[in-house]
N, CA, C and O of each residue as an XYZ file, in Angstrom:
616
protein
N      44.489    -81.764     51.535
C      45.768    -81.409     50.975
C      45.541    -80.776     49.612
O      44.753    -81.351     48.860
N      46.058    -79.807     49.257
C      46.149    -79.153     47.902
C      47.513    -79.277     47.401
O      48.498    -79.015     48.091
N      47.558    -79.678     46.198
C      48.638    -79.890     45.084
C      48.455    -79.232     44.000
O      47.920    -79.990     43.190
N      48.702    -77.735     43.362
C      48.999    -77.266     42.214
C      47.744    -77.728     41.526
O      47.715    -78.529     40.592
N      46.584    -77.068     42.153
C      45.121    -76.384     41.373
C      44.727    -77.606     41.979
O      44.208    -77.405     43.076
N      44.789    -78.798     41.654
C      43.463    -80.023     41.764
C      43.678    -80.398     43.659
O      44.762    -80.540     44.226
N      42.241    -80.484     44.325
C      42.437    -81.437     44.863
C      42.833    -82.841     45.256
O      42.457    -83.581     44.347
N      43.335    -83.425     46.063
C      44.396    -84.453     45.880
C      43.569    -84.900     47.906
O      44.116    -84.823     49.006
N      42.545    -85.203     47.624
C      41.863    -86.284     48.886
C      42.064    -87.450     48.805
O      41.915    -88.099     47.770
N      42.586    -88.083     50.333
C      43.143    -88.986     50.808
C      41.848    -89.912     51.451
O      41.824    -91.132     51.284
N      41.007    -89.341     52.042
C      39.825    -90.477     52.292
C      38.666    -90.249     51.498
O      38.445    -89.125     51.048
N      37.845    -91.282     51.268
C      36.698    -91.087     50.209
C      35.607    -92.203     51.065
O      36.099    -92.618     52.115
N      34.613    -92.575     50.837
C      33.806    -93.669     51.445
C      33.980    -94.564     50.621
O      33.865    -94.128     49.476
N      34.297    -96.049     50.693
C      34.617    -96.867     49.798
C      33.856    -97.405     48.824
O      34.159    -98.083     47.842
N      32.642    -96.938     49.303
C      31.593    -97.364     48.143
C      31.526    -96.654     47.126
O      30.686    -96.900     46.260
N      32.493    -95.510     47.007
C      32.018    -94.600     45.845
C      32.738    -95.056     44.680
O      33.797    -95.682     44.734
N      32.098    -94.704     43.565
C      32.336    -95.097     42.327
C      33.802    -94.538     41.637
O      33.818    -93.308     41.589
N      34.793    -95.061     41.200
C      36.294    -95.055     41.232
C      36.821    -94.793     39.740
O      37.456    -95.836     39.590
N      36.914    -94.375     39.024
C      37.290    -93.503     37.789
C      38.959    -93.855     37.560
O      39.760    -93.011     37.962
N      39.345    -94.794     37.073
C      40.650    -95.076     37.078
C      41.238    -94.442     35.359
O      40.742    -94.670     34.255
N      42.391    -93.646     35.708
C      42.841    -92.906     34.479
C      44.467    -94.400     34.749
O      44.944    -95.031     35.692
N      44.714    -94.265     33.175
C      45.884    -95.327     33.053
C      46.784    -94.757     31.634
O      46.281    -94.308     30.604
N      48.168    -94.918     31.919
C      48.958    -94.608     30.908
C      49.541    -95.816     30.599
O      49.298    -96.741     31.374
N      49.898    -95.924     30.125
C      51.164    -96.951     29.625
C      51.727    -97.006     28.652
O      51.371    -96.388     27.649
N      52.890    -97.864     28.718
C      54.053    -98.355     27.327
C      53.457    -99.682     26.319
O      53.073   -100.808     26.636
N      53.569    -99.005     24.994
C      53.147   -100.274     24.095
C      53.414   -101.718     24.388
O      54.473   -102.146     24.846
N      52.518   -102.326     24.129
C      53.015   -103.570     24.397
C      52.893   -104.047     25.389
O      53.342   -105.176     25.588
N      51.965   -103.045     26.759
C      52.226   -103.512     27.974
C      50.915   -104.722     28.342
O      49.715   -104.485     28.205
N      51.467   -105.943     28.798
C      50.163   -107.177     29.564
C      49.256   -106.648     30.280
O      49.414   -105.654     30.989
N      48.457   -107.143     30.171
C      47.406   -106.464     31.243
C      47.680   -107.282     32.486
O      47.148   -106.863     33.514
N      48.242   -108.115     32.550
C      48.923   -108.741     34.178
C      49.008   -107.383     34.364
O      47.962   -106.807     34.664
N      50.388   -106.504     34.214
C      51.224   -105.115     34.794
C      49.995   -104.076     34.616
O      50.232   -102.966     35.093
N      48.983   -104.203     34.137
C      47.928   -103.302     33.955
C      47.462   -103.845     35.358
O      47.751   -103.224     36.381
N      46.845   -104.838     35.386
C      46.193   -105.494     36.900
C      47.246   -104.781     38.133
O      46.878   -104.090     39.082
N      48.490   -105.142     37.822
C      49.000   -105.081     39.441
C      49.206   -103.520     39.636
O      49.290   -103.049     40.770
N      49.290   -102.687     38.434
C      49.342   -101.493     38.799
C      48.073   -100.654     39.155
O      47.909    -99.662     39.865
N      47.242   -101.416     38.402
C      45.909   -100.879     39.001
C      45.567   -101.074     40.709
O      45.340   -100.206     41.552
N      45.631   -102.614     40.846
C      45.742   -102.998     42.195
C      46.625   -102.254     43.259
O      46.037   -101.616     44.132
N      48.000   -102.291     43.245
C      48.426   -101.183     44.091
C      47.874    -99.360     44.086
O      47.957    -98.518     44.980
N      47.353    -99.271     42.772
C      47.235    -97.748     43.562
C      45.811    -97.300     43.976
O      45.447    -96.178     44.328
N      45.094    -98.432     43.851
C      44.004    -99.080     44.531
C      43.668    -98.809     46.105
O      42.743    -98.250     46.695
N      44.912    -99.500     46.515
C      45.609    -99.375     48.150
C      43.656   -100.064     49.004
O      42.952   -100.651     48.182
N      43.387   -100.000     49.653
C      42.155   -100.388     50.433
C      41.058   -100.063     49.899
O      40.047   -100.487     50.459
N      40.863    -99.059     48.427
C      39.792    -99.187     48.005
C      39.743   -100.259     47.353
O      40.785   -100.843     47.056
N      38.214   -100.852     46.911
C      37.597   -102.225     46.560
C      38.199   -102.089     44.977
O      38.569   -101.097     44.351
N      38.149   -103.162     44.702
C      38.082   -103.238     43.320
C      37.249   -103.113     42.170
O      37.572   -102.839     41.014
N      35.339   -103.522     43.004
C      34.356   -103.423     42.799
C      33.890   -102.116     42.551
O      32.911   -101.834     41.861
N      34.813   -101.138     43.286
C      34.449    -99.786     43.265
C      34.680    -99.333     41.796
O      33.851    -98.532     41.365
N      35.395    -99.612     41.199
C      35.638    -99.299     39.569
C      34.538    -99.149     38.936
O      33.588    -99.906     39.136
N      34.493    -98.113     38.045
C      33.362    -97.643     37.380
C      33.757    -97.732     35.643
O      32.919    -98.017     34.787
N      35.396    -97.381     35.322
C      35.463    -97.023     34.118
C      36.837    -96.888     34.101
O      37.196    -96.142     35.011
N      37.658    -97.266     33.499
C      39.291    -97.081     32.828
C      38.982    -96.004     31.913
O      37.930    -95.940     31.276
N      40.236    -94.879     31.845
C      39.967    -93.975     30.853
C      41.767    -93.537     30.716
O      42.688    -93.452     31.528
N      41.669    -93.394     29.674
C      43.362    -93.260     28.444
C      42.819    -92.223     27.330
O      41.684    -91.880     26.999
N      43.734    -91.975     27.021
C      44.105    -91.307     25.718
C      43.861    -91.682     24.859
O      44.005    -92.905     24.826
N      43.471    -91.205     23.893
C      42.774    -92.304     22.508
C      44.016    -92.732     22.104
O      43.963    -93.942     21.884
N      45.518    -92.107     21.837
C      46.047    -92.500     21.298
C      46.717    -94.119     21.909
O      47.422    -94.793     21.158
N      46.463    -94.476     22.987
C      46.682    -95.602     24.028
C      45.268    -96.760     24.090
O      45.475    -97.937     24.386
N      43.837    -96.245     23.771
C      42.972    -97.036     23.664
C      43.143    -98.083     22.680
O      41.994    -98.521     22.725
N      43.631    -98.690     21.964
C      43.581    -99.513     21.611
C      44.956   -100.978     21.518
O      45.171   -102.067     20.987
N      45.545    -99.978     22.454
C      46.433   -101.113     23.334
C      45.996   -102.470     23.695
O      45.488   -102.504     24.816
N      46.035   -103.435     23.169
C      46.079   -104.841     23.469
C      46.006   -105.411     25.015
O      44.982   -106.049     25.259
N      46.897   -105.275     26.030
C      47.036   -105.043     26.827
C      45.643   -104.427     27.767
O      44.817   -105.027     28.455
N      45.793   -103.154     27.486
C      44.598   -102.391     28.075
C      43.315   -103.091     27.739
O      42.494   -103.504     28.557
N      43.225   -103.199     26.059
C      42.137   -103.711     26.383
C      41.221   -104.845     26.960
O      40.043   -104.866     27.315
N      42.498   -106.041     26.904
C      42.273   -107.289     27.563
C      41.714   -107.182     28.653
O      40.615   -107.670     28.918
N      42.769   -106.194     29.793
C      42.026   -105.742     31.084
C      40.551   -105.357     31.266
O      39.837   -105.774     32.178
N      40.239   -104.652     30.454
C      39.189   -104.149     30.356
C      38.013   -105.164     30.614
O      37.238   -105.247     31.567
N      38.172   -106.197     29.018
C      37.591   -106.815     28.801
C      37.293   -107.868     30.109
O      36.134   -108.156     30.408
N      38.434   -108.399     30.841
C      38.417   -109.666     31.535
C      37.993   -109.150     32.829
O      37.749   -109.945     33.737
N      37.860   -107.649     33.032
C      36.732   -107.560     34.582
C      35.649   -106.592     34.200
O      35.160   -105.814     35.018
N      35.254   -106.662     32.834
C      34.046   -105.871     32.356
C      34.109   -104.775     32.874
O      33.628   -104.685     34.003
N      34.667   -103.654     32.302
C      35.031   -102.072     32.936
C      35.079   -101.139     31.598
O      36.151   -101.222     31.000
N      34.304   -100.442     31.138
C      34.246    -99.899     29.984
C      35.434    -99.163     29.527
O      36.366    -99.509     30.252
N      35.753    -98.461     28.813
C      37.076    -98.092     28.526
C      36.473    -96.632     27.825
O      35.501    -96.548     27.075
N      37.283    -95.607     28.268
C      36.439    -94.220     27.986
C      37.943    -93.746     27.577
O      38.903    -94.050     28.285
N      38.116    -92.783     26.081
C      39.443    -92.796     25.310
C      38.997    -91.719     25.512
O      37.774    -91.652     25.636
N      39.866    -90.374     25.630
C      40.095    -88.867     25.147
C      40.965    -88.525     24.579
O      42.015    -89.157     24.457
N      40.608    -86.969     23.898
C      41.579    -86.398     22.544
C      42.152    -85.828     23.063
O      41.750    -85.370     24.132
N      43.677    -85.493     22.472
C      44.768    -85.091     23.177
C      44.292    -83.701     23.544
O      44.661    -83.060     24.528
N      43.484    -83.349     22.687
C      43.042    -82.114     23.322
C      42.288    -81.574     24.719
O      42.387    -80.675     25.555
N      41.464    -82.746     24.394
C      40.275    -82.528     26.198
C      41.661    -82.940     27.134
O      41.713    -82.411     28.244
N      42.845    -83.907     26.719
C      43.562    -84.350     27.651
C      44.153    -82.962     28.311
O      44.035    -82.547     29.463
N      45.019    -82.232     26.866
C      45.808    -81.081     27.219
C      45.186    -79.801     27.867
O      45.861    -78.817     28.168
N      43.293    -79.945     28.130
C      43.023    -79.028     28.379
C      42.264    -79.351     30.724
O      41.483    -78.777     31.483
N      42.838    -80.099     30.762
C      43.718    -80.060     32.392
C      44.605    -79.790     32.571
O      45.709    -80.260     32.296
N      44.211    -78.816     33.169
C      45.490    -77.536     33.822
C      46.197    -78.138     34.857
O      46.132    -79.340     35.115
N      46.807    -77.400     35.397
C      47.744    -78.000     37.142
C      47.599    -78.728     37.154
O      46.750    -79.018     37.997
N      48.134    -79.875     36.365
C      48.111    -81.501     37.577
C      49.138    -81.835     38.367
O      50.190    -81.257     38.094
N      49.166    -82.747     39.451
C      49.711    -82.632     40.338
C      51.142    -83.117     40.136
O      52.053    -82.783     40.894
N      51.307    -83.930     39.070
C      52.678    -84.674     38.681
C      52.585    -84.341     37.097
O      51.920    -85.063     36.354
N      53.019    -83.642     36.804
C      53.328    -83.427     35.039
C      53.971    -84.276     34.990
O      54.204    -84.876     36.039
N      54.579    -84.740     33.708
C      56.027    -85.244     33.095
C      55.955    -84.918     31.964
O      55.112    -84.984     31.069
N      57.394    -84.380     32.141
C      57.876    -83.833     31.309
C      58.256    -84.840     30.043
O      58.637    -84.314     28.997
N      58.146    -86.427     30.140
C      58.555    -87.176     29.114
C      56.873    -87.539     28.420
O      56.820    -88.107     27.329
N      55.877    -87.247     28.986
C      54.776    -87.409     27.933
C      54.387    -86.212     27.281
O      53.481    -85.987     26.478
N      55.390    -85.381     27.870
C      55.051    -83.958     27.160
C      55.578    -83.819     25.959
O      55.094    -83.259     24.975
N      57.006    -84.571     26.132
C      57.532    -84.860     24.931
C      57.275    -85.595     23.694
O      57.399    -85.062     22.591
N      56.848    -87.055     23.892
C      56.562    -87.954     23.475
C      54.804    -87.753     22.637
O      54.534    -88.403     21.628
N      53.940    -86.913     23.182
C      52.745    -86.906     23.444
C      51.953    -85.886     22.987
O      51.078    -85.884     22.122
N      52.531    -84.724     23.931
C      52.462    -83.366     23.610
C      51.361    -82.855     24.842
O      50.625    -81.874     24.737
N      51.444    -83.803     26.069
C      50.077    -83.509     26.878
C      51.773    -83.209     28.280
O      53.003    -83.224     28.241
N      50.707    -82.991     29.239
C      51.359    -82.807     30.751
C      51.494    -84.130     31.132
O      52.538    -84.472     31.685
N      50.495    -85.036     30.900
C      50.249    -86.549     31.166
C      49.124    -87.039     30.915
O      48.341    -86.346     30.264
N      48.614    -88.721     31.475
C      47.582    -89.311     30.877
C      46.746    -89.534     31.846
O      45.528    -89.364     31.797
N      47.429    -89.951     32.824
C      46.257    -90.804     33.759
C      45.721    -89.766     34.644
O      44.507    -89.765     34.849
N      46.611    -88.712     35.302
C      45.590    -87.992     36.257
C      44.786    -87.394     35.388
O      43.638    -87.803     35.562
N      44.870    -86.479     34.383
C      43.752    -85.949     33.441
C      42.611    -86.917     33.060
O      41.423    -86.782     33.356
N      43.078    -87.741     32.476
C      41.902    -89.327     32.330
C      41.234    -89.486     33.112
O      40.030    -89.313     32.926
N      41.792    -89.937     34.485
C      40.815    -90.035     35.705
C      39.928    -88.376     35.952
O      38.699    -88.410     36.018
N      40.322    -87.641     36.016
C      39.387    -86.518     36.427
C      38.326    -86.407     35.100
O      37.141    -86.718     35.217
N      38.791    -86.024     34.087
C      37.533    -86.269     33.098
C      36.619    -87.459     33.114
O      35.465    -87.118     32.857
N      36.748    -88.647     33.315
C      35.900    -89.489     33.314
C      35.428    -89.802     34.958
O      34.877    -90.837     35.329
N      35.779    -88.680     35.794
C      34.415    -88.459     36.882
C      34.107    -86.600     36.591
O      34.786    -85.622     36.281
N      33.036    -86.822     36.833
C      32.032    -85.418     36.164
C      32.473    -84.746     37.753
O      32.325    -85.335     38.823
N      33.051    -83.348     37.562
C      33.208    -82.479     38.693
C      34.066    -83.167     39.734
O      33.956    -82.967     40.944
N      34.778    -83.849     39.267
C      35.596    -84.991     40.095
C      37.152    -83.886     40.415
O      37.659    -82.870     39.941
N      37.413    -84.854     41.483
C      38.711    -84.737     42.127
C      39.646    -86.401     42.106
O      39.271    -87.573     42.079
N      41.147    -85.646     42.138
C      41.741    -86.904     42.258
C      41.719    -87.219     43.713
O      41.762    -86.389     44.621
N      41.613    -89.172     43.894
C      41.691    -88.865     45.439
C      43.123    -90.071     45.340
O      43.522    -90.399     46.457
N      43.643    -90.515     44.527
C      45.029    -91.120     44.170
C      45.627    -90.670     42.822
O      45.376    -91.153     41.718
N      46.604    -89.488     43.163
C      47.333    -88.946     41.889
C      48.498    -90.082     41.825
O      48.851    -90.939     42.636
N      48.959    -89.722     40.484
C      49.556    -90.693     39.703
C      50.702    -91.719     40.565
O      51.787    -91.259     40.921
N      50.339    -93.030     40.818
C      51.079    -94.128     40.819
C      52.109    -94.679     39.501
O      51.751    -94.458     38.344
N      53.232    -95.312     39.753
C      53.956    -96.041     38.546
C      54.312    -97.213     38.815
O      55.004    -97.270     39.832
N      54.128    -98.139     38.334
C      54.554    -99.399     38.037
C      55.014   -100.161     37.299
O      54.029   -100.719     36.816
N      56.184   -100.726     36.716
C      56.421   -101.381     35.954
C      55.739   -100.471     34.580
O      54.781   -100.992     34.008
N      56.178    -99.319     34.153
C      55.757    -98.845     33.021
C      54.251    -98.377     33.323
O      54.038    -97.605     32.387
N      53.379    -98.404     33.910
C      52.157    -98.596     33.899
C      51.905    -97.381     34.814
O      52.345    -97.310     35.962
N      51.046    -96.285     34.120
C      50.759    -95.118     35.218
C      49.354    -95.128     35.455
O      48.667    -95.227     34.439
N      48.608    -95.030     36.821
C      47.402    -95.156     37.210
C      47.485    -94.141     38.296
O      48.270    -94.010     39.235
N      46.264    -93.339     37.825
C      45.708    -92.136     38.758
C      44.179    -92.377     39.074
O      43.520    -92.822     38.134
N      43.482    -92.131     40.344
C      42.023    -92.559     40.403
C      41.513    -91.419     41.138
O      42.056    -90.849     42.084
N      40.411    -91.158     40.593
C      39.088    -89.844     40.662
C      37.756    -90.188     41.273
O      37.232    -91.237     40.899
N      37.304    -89.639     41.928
C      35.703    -89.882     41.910
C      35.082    -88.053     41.976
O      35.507    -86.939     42.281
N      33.957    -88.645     41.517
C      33.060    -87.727     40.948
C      33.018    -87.096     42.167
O      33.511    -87.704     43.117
N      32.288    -85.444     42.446
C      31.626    -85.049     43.385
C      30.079    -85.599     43.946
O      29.615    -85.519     45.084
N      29.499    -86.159     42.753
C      28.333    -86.517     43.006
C      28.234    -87.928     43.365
O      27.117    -88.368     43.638
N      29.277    -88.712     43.402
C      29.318    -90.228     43.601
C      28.709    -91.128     42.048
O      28.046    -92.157     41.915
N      29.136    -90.443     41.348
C      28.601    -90.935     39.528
C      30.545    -90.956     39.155
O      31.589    -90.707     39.759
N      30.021    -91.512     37.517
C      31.031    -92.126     37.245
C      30.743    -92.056     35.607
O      29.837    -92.828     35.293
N      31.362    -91.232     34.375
C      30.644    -90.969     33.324
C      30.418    -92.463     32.635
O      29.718    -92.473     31.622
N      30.887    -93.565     33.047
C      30.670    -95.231     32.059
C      29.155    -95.512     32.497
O      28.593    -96.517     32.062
N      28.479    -94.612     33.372
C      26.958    -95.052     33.792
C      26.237    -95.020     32.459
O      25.098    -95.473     32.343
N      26.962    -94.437     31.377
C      25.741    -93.830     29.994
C      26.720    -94.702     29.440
O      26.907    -94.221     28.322
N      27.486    -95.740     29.561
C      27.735    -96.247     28.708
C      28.201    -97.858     28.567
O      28.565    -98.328     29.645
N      28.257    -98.803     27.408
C      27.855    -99.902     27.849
C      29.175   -100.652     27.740
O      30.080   -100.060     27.151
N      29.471   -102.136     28.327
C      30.541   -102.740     28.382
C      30.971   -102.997     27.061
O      30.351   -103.371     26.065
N      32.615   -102.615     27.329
C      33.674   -102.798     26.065
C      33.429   -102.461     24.659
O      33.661   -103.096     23.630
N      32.819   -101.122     24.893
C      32.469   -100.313     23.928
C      33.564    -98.935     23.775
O      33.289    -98.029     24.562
N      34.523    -98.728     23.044
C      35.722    -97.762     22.702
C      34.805    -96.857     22.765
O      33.834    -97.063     22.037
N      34.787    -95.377     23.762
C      34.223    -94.492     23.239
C      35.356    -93.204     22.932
O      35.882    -92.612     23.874
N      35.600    -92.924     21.767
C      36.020    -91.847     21.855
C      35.314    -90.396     21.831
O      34.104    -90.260     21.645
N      36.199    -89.339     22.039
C      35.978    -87.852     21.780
C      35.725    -87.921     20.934
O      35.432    -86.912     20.293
């Protein structure tokens, strides 16, 4: 299926390494971080997770980072710029465009933090909580160079 420039694949092998991009509202628990991650998850593993990746301006969310922390998943932050510089994504909104100044967080997040990656779950919402998930072309995952619960920014 093609969606407005990015690929948007529906089966993947489950072992491959899972690039989860995440937006959210201040203040948000990482419970609503968990269950939104979990549903847009859908039958891939959980194990498959390689790396959470946000917006710097969202990395240091409380919330987020708890998640992070409590299933050891590194946390990979980008500048609004590398954000704004993904083109076509498949679900803009128009309210982080506002708020933000980007198209959005999580499908861009997820595709940058898999190298040559495609989305193969564009953006889910939950309870405030937006989660989009990528895997690499090569079955890599960019948190391989990098170590647990370490903020990396741009």
């Amino acid at each position: 299926m093609r969606n407005r420039g990015h690929r948007v694949i529906q089966t993947t092998p489950l072992g491959t390494p899972l690039s989860i991009g995440i937006g959210c509202r201040q203040h948000t628990a990482a419970g609503q971080i968990l269950a939104a991650v979990r549903q847009a998850l859908g039958s891939y593993p959980f194990e498959a997770i390689r790396c959470i990746a946000t917006i710097e301006s969202k990395a240091q969310e409380p919330g987020l980072l708890e998640f992070c922390a409590r299933y050891a998943l590194p946390l990979l932050s980008f500048s609004r710029a590398e954000v704004a510089a993904v083109r076509d994504l498949p679900t803009p909104s128009a309210v982080v465009r506002a708020r933000l100044g980007v198209d959005g967080v999580c499908e861009p997040c997820a595709l940058l933090a898999a190298p040559a990656g495609r989305l193969i779950v564009p953006k889910t919402v939950l309870d405030g909580v937006t989660v989009a998930i990528a895997t690499s072309a090569d079955g890599t995952a960019r948190s391989e160079s990098f170590e647990f619960n370490s903020l990396n920014t741009r």
